[in-house]
C-alpha positions in Angstrom: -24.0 1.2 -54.4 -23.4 2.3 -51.0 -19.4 2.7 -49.5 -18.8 2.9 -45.4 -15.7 3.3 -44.3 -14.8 1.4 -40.4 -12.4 2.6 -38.6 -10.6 0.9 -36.3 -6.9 -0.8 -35.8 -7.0 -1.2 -39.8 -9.3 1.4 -41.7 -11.3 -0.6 -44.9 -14.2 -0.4 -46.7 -17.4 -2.0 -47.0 -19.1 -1.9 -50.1 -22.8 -2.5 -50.4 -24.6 -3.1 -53.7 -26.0 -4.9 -56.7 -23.6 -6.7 -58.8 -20.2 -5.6 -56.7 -18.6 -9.1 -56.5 -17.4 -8.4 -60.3 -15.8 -5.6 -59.0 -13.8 -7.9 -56.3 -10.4 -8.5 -58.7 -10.3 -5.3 -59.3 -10.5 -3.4 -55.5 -8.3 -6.4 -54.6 -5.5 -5.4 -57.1 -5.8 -1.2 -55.9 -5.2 -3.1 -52.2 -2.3 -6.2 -52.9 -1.2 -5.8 -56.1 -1.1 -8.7 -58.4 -0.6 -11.3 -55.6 -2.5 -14.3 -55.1 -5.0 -15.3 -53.0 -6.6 -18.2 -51.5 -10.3 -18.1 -51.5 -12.6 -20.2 -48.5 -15.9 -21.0 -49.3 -17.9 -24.1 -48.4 -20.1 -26.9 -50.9 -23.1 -25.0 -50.9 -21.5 -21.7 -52.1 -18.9 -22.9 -54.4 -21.5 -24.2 -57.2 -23.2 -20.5 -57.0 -20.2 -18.2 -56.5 -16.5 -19.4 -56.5 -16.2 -19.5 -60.1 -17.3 -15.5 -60.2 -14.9 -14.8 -57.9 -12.0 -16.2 -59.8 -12.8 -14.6 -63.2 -13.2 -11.8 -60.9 -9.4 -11.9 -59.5 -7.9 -13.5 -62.5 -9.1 -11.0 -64.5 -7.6 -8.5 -62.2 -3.6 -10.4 -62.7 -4.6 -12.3 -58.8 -3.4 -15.7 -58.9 -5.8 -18.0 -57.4 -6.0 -21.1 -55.3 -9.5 -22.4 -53.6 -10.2 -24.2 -50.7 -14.2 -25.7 -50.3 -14.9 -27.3 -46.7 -18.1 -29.1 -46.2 -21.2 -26.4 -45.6 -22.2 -25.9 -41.6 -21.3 -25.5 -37.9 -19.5 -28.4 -37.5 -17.0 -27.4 -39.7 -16.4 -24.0 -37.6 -13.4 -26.1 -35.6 -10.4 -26.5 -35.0 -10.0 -29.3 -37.2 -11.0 -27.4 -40.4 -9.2 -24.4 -39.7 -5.6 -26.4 -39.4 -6.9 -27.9 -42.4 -6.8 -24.3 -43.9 -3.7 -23.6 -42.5 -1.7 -26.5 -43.8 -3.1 -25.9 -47.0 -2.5 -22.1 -47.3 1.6 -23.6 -46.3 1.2 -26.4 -48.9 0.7 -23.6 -51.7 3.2 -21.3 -50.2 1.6 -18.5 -49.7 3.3 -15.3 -48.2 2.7 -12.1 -46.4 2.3 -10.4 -49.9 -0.7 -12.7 -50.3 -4.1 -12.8 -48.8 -7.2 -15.0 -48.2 -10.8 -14.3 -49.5 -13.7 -15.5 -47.2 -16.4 -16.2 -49.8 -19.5 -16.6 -48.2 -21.4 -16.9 -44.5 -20.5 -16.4 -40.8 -19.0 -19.9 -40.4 -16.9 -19.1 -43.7 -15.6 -15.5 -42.4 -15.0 -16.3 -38.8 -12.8 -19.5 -39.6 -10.9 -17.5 -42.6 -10.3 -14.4 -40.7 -8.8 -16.7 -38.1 -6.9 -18.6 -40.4 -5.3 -15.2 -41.7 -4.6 -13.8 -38.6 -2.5 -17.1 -37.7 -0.9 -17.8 -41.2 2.8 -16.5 -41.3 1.5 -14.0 -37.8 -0.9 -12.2 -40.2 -1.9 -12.1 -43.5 -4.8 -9.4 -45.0 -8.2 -11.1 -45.5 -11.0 -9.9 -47.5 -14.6 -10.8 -46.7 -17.3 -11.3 -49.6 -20.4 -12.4 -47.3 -23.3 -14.1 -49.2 -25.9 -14.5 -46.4 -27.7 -11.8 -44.8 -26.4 -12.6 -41.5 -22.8 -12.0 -42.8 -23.6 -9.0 -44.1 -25.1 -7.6 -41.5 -23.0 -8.4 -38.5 -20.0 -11.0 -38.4 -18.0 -9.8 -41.6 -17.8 -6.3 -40.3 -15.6 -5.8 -36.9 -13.0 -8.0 -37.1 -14.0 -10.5 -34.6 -13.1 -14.5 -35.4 -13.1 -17.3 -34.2 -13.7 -21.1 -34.4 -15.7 -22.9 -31.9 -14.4 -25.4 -29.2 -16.1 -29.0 -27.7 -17.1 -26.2 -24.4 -18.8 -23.7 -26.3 -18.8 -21.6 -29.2 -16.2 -19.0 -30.3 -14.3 -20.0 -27.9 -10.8 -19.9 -29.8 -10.5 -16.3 -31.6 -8.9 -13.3 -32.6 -9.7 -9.6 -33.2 -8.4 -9.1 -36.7 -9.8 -6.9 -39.3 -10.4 -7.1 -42.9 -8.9 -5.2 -45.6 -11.8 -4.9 -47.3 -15.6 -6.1 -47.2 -17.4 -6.7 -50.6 -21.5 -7.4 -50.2 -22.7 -8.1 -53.2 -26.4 -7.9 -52.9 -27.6 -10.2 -55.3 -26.2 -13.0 -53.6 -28.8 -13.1 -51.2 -31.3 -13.7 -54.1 -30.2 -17.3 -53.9 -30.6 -18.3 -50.2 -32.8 -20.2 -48.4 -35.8 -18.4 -46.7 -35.3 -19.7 -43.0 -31.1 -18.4 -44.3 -32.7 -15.1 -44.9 -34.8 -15.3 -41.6 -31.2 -16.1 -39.9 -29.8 -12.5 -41.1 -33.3 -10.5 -40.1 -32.5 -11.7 -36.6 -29.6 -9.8 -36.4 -31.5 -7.2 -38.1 -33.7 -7.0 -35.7 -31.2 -7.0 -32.9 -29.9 -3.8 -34.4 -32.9 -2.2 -34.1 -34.0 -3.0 -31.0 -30.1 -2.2 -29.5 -29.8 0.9 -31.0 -32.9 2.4 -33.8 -36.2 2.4 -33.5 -37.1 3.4 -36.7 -35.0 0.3 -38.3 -36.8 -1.4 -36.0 -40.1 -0.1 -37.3 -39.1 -0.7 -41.1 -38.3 -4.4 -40.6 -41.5 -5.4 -38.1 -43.6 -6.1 -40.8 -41.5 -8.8 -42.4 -42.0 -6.8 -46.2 -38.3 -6.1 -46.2 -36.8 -7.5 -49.7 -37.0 -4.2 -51.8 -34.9 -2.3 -49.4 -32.0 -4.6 -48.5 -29.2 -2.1 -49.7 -30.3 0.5 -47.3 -31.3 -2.2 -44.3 -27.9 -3.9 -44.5 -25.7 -0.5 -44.9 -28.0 1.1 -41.7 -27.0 -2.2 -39.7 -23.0 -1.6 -40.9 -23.2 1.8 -39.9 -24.5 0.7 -36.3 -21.6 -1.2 -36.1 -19.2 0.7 -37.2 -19.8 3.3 -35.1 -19.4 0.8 -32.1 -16.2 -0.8 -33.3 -14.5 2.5 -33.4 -15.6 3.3 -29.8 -14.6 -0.3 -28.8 -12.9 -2.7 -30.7 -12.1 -5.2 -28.4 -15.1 -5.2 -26.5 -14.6 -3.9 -23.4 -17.6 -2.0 -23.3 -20.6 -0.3 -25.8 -19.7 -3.6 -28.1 -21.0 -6.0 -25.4 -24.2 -4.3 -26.5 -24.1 -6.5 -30.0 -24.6 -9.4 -27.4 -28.5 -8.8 -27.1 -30.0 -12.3 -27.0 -26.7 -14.3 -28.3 -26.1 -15.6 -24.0 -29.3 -17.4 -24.3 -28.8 -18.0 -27.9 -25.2 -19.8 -27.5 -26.7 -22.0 -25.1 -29.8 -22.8 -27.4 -26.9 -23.3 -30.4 -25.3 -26.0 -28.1 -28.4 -27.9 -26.1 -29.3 -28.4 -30.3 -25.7 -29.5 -30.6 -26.0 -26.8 -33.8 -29.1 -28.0 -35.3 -30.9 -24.7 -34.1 -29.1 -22.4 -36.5 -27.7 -19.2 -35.3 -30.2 -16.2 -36.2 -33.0 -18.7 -34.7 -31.1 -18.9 -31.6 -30.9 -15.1 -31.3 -34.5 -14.5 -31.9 -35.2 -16.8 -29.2 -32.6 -15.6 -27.0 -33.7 -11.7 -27.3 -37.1 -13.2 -26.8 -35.7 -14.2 -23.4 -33.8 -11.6 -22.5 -37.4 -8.8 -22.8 -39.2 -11.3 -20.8 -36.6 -11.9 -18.1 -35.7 -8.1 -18.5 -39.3 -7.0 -17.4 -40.3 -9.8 -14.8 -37.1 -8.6 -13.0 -37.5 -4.7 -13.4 -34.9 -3.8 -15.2 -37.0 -2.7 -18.4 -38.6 0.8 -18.6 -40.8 -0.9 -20.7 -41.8 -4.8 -21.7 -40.5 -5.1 -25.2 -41.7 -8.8 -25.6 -44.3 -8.7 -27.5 -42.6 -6.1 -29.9 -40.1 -8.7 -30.4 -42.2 -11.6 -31.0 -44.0 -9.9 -33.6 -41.2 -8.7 -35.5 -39.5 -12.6 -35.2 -43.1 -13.7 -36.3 -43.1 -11.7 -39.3 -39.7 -12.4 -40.2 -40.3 -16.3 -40.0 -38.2 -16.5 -36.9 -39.0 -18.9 -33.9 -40.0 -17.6 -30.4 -39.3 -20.4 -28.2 -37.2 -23.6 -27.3 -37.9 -26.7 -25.5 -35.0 -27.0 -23.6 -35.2 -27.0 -19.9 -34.0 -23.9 -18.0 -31.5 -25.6 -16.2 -29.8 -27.2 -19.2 -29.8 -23.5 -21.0 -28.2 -21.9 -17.7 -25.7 -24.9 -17.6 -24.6 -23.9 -21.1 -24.1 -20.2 -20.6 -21.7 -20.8 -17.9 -19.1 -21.6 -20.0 -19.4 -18.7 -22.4 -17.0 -16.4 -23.0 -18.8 -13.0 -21.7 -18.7 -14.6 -18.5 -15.8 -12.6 -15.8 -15.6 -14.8 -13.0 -18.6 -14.8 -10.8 -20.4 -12.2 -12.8 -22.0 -12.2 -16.7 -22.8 -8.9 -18.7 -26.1 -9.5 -19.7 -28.0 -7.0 -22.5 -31.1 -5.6 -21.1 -33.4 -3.7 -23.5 -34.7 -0.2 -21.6 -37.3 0.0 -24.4 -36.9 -0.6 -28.0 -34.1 1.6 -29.6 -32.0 1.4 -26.7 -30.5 -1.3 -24.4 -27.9 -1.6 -21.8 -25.1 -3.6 -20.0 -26.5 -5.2 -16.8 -23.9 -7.2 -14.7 -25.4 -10.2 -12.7 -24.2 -13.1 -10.8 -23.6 -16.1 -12.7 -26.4 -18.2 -10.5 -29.4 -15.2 -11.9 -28.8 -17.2 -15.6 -30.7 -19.8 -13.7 -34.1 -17.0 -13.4 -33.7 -15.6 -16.5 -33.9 -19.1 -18.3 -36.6 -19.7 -16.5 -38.5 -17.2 -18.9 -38.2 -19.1 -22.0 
């Protein structure tokens, strides 16, 4: 079991390890007391894990109360998080209380929104169960639901209290779900380690998840303490995700999320080196490591349509987009172009 501790507005821990979701109830009780606590999941994850997650918390003196919403994208919207909302009201929850996001990035982002709205704040824990989760979105406090213009759209920076990854979870999810979290495995790697990024080329990456996924925390803890409300250096967690929003929405959501981000860092090395801006070409260093991994290389969509979509994304100031270029593999940095460039670099799909 490995324990990092973020610092940032709120300091928590992440805890990384086999068999650590029967801890939950207990770490939860050392935090709130015997409160109660409303726990988010969606149908796929409720069958596998919701009913450990009770015993765990019931077990612990924690009340509980669940709320399921229907697994996928779609339900990342506003609909489904007033849905939350009114129910967290209906069952009278208070400030001494707090919400448990059991399971994925859709599951975190809407409940960490949902907590941050509730009653002007109330704590959250996340419990991720995909590798994606783990990885990236339950650590850093950003959330958010998506809008009809574009995802994440409608957010907050709030923090956890506390971030339980049980590692055994992963055991029970879908290879092309798995694939989704070695994307932003990879993204780490190529952002900021070359040696992670060496360790996870070759796809052979299941004995080693502990260490992988507490590397990739570390990387972003260190960022979110420089930057929490990226301003700066946390922009750099963007490599590949301005192409990749747009490849999410042209799908309307049927390309899933890590795909979209292998494709878009795909794009961004190829665009990166046709217009000089590499030290290196890091494409087909990237295209391996997707390949091995399972992870697509390519889209269909036209450029223009791609370029359309980035438009309205939120890392867009005005005229101007920060775009992540990769110098070489290990190390990338902030590039600031005109908006009307998104139309060459999508061009090198």
């Amino acid at each position: 079991m490995k324990t990092i501790k973020v610092s940032a507005s709120k300091e928590y821990e992440v805890v990384i390890g086999s068999g650590v979701l029967a801890s939950l109830g207990e770490s939860c009780s050392a935090l709130f007391g015997k409160s109660r606590a409303v726990i988010v999941t969606d149908s796929n994850v409720a069958p596998l894990r919701l009913s450990e997650a009770k015993e765990s918390l019931e077990n612990a003196g924690i009340q509980t109360v669940d709320f399921v919403f229907p697994a996928g994208e779609e339900s990342k919207c506003k609909e489904t998080l007033f849905e939350l909302l009114e129910f967290m009201a209906e069952n009278r929850l208070t400030r001494s209380d707090f919400a448990v996001a059991l399971g994925g990035g859709v599951t975190g982002d809407m409940t960490g929104l949902a907590a941050s709205l509730y009653l002007r704040g109330v704590p959250f824990v996340q419990v991720p169960t995909t590798l994606l989760a783990a990885v990236d979105s339950s650590v850093g406090g950003k959330t958010a639901v998506n809008l009809t213009a574009g995802k994440n759209l409608m957010g907050a920076f709030y923090q956890p209290s506390l971030v339980v990854c049980d590692t055994d979870t992963l055991s029970t999810l879908p290879e092309s779900e798995f694939a989704n979290g070695m994307a932003e495995v990879i993204k780490y790697g190529v952002i900021f380690d070359r040696k992670l990024f060496d360790k996870v080329r070759s796809g052979n990456v299941k004995s080693d998840m502990e260490d992988i996924i507490a590397r990739c925390v570390e990387l972003k803890r260190d960022v979110v303490a420089k930057d929490e409300f990226d301003k700066g250096d946390r922009q750099l967690l963007n490599f590949g995700h301005t192409m990749a929003h747009s490849i999410e929405k042209c799908s309307h959501f049927e390309i899933s999320h890590g795909s979209a981000v292998a494709i878009g860092m795909v794009i961004a090395a190829k665009a990166s080196a046709k217009l000089g801006w590499s030290d290196e070409d890091c494409t087909a260093e990237i295209i391996e490591a997707n390949k091995n991994n399972c992870l697509p290389v390519e889209c269909d969509f036209e450029p223009r349509a791609l370029a359309d979509a980035a438009l309205s994304d939120k890392k867009r100031s005005g005229g101007t987009i920060n775009f992540v270029v990769p110098r070489v593999v290990g190390e990338c940095y902030l590039q600031k172009i005109p908006v009307d460039v998104l139309y060459e670099i999508a061009e090198c799909k």
